[in-house]
TIDODO-909821 format. One record per residue (C-alpha): chain; residue number from 1; z negated, y, x. Coordinates in steps of 0.5 Angstrom, whole numbers, plus 500, padded with zeros to 3 digits. Each point is the difference from the previous one (the first is absolute). Layout:
+------+-----+-----+-----+-----+
! unit ! pos !  zz !  yy !  xx !
+------+-----+-----+-----+-----+
!    A ! NUM !   Z !   Y !   X !
...
+------+-----+-----+-----+-----+
This chain:
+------+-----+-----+-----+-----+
! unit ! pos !  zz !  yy !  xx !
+------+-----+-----+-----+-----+
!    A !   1 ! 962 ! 098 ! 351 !
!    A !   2 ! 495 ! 504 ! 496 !
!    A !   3 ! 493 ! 497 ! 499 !
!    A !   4 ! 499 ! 502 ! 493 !
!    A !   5 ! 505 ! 493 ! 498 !
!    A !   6 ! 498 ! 496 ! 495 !
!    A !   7 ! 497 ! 494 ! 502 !
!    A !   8 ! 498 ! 494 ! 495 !
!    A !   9 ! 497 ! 492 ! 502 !
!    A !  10 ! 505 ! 495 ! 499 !
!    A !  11 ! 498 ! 492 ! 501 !
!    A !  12 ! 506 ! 496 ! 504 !
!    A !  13 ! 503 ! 494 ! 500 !
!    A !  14 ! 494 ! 497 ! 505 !
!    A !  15 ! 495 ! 502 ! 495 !
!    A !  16 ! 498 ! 506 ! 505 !
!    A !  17 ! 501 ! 508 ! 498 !
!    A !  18 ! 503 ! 505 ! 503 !
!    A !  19 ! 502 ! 508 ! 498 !
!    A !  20 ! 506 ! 501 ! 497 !
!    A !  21 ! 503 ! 507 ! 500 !
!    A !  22 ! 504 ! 501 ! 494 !
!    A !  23 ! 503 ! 507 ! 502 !
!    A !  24 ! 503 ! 496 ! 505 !
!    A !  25 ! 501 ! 493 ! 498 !
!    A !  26 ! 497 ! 498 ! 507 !
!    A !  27 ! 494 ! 495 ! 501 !
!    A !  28 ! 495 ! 499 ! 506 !
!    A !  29 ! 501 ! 493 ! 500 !
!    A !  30 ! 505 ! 496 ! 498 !
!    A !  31 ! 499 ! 498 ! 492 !
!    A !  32 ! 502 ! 493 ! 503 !
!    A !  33 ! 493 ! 499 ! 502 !
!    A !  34 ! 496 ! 506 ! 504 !
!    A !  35 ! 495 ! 495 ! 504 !
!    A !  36 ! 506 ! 495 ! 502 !
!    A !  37 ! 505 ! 506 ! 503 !
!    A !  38 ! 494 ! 503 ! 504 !
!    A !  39 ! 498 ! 492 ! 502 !
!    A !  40 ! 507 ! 499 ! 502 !
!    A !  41 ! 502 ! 507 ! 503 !
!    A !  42 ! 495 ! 502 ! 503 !
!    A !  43 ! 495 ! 494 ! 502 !
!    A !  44 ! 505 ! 494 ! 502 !
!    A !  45 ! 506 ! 504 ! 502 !
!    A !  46 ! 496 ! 505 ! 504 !
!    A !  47 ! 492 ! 498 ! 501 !
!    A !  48 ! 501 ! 493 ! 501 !
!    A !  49 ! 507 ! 501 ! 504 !
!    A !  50 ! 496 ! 504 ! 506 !
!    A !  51 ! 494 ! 496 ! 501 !
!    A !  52 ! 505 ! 495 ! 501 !
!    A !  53 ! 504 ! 504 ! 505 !
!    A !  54 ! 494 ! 503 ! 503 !
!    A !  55 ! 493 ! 498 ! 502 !
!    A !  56 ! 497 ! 505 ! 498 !
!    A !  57 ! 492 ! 502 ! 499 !
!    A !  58 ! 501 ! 505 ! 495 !
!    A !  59 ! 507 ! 504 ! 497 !
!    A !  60 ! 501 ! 507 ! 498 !
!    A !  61 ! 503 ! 501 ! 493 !
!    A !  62 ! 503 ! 505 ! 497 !
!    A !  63 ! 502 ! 500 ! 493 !
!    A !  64 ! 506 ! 505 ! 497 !
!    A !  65 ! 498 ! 501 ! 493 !
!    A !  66 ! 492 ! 499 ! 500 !
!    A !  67 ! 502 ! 499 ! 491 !
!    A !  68 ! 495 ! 496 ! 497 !
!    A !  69 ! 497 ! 497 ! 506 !
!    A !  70 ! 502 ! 493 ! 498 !
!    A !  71 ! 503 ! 499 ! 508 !
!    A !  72 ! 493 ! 502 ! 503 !
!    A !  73 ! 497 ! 497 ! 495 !
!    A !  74 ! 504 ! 493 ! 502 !
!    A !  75 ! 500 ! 502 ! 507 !
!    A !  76 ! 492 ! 500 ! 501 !
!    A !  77 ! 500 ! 493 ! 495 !
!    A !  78 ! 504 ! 497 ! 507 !
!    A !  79 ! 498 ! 503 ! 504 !
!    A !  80 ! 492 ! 499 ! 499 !
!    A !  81 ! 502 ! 492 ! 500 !
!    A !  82 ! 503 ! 500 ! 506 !
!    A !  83 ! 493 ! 504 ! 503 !
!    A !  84 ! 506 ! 506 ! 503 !
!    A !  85 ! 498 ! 508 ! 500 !
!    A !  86 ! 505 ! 503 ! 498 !
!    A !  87 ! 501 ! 508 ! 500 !
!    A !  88 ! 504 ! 502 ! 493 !
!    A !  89 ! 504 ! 507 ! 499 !
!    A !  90 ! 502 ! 501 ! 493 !
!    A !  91 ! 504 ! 506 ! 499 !
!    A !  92 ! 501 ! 503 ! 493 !
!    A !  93 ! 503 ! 506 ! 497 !
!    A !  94 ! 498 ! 500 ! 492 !
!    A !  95 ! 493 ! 495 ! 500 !
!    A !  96 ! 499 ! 497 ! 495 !
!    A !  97 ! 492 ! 500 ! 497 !
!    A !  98 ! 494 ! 496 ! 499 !
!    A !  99 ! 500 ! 499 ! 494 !
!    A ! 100 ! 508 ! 497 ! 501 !
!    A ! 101 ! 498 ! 496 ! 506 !
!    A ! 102 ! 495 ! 497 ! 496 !
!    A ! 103 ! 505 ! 499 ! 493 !
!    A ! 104 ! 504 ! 495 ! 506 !
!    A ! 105 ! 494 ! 495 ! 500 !
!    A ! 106 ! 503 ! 497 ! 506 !
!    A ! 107 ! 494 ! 496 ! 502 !
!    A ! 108 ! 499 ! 497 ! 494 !
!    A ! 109 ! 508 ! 498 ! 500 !
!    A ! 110 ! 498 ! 497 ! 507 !
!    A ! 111 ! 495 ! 496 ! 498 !
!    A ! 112 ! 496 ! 504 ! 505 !
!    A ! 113 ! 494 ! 504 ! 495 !
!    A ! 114 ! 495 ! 501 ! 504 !
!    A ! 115 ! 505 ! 504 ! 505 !
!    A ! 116 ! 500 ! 505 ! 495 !
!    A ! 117 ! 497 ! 506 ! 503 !
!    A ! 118 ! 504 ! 498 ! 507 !
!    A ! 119 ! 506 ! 502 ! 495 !
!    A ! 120 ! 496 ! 507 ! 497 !
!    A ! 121 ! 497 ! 501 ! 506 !
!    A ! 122 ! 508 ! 501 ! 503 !
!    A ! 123 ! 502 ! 505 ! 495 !
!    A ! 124 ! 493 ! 503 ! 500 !
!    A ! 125 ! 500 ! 502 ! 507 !
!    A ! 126 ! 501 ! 507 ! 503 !
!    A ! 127 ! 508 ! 502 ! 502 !
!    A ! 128 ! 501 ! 502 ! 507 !
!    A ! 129 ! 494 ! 496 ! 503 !
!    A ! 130 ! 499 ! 493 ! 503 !
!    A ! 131 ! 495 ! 495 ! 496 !
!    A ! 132 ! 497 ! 494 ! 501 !
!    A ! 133 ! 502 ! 497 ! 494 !
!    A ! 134 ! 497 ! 493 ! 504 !
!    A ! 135 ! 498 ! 499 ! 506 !
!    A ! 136 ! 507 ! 498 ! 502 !
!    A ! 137 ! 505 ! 503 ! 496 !
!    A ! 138 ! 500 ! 508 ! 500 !
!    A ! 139 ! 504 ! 504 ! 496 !
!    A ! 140 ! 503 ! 507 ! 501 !
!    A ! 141 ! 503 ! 503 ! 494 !
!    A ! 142 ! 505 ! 506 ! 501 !
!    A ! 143 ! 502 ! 504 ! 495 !
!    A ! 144 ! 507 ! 502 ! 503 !
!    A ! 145 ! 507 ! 501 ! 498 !
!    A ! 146 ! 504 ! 494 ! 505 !
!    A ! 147 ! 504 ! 505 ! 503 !
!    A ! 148 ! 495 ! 503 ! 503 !
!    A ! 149 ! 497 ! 495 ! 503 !
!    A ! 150 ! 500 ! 500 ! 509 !
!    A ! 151 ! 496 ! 494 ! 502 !
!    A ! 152 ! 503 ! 497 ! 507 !
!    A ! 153 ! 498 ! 492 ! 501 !
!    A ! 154 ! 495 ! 500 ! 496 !
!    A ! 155 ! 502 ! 494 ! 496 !
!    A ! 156 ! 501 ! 492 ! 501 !
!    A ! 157 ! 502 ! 500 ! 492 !
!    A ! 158 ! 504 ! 504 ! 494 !
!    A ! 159 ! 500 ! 499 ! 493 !
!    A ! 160 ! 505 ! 504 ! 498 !
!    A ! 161 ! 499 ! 500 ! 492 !
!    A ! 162 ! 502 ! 508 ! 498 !
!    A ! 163 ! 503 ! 500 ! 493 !
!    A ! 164 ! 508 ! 497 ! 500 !
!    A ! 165 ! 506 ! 504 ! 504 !
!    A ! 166 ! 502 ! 501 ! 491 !
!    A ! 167 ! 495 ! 505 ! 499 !
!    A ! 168 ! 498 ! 503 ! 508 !
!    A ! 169 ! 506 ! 498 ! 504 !
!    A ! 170 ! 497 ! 506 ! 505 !
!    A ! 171 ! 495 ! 494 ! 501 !
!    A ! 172 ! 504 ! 496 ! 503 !
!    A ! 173 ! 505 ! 504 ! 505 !
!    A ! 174 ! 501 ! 500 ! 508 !
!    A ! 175 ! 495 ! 505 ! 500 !
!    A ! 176 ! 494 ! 497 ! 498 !
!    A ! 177 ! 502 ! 493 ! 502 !
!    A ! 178 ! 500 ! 502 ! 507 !
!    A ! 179 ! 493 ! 503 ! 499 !
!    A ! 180 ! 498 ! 493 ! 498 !
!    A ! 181 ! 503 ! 497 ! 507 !
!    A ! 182 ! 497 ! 505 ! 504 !
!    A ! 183 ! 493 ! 499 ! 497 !
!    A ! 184 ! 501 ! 493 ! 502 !
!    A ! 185 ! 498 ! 496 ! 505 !
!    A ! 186 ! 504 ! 496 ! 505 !
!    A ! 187 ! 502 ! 494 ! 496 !
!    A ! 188 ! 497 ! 504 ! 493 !
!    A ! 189 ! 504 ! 496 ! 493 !
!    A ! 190 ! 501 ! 505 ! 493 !
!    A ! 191 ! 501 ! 496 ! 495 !
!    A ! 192 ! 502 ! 502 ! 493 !
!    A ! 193 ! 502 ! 498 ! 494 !
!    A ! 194 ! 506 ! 503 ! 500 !
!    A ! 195 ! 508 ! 497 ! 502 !
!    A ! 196 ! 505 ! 504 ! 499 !
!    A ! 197 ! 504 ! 502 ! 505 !
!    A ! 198 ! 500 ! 508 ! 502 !
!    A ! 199 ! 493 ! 498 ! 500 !
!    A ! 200 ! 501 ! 495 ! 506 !
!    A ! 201 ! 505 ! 504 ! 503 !
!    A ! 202 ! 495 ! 506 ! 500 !
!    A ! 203 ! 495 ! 495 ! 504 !
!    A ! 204 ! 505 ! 497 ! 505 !
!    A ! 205 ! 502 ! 508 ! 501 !
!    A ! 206 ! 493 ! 501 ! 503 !
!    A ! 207 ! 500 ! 494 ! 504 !
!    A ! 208 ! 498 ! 495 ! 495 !
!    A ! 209 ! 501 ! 492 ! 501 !
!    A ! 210 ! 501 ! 500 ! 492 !
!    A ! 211 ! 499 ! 492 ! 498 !
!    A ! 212 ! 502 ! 498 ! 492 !
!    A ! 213 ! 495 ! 495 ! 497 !
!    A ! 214 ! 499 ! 497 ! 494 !
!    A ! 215 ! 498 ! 506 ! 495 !
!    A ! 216 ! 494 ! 498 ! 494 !
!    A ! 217 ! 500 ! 498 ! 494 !
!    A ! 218 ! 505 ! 504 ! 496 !
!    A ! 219 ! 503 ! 502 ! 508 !
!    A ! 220 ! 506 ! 496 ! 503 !
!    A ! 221 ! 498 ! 505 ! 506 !
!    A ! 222 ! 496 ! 504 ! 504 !
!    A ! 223 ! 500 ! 503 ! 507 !
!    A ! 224 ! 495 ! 499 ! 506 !
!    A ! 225 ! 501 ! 504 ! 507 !
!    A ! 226 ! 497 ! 500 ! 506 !
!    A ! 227 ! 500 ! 505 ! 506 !
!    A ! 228 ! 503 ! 496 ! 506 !
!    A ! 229 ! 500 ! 506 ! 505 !
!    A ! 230 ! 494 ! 502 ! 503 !
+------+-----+-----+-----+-----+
C-alpha cells in the first residue's frame, strides 16, 4: 500500500476519531466506535484475559499496525492503574504524523487531558529506539514491513490491528501468522478483530488454539489465539 494515500479524519459512532482512506474505503478503527473496539478487542479480550490466566509482574506487547496510537495509548492508561511495567512494540509500515495524532484527541475523548503529552510524547519518540515514555511502560516503535519481522519468544501479548484482509489479504496468510506464533511466548494470545474464516484456518494452520468471542459494537465476532506449544 502506497504511503502517499489519502487520509482524511473521520468521528465514529462512540464520539471518537479514526483516519479514514478514501481510495480504499478502509478505516483504522471501527466507524462503530474506535475507542470501544480497541476496548473490547484489545483490553478485555487480550490484556484483561492474560493477567487472569497468568500472574504476572510485567507483559511484553507487541502490536501489528502502531496507526494512530490509540491501543498504546489505552494500554498504558490500564496499565498504569494496575501499577504494571509494560514493554510495548508497535510495529508500523506508513505513520502516521503529529499533527494527525494530535487531530485524533484521544485524551480529551478519554476523559484523560492531563495525559496529553503521554499521548504526543509516543508519536514524538525516535523510531527503532527503546523510550521510557514512564518509568513503567516503555515503548519501542519500528518501522517495518509485517513480513520482515523475526522476533522469537519475546511476547506475552499481540494485538494484531493491520488494515483488513479486503484491502491487505497478504497481511493475513500463513506466513505471517506463523511469525506471530513463533514471536510468542508459551501460552502467548493474538487477538484481532477480524472473524472470518480463512483467517482462523490460516491461525490453526501454524499451531494456533483459535477461540471465537463475542465481537465489538457493530462486530458479531472476533478472533483470539493462543500458542499452546512451548
Amino acid at each position: 500500500m502506497e504511503n502517499k494515500i489519502q487520509r482524511e479524519i473521520i468521528t465514529t459512532a462512540d464520539g471518537s476519531k479514526t483516519i479514514h482512506l478514501p481510495e480504499l474505503n478502509e478505516h483504522y478503527h471501527s466507524k462503530h466506535g474506535a475507542i470501544n473496539e480497541a476496548k473490547h478487542v484489545f483490553i478485555k479480550s487480550g490484556f484483561d484475559h492474560i493477567l487472569s490466566k497468568n500472574a504476572s509482574d510485567s507483559l511484553d506487547i507487541m502490536e501489528i499496525g502502531f496507526g494512530t496510537g490509540l491501543n498504546a495509548f489505552i494500554t498504558f492508561l490500564e496499565a498504569e492503574k494496575k501499577h504494571l511495567p509494560i514493554h510495548y512494540v508497535g510495529v508500523e509500515a506508513y505513520p502516521i504524523t503529529l499533527s494527525e495524532a494530535k487531530l485524533m484527541k484521544y485524551p480529551e475523548v478519554l476523559a484523560v487531558k492531563e495525559k496529553q503529552q503521554i499521548f504526543e510524547v509516543m508519536h514524538q519518540s525516535s523510531w527503532e529506539l527503546p523510550v521510557a515514555i514512564t518509568s513503567n511502560f516503555k515503548l519501542v516503535k519500528r518501522k517495518q514491513f509485517f513480513v520482515d519481522i523475526i522476533d522469537k519468544n519475546n511476547f506475552d501479548l499481540i494485538y494484531f490491528d493491520a488494515f483488513g484482509a479486503r484491502v491487505q489479504p497478504e497481511l493475513w496468510t500463513i506466513e505471517i501468522f506463523r511469525k506471530m506464533y513463533v514471536a510468542l511466548r508459551y501460552r502467548g494470545v493474538l487477538v484481532t478483530y477480524a472473524a472470518k474464516g480463512s483467517v482462523r484456518r490460516a491461525m490453526q494452520e501454524v499451531g494456533f488454539v483459535v477461540e471465537r468471542l463475542p465481537g465489538p459494537p457493530g462486530k458479531r465476532e472476533m478472533l483470539r489465539a493462543t500458542k499452546v506449544e512451548p
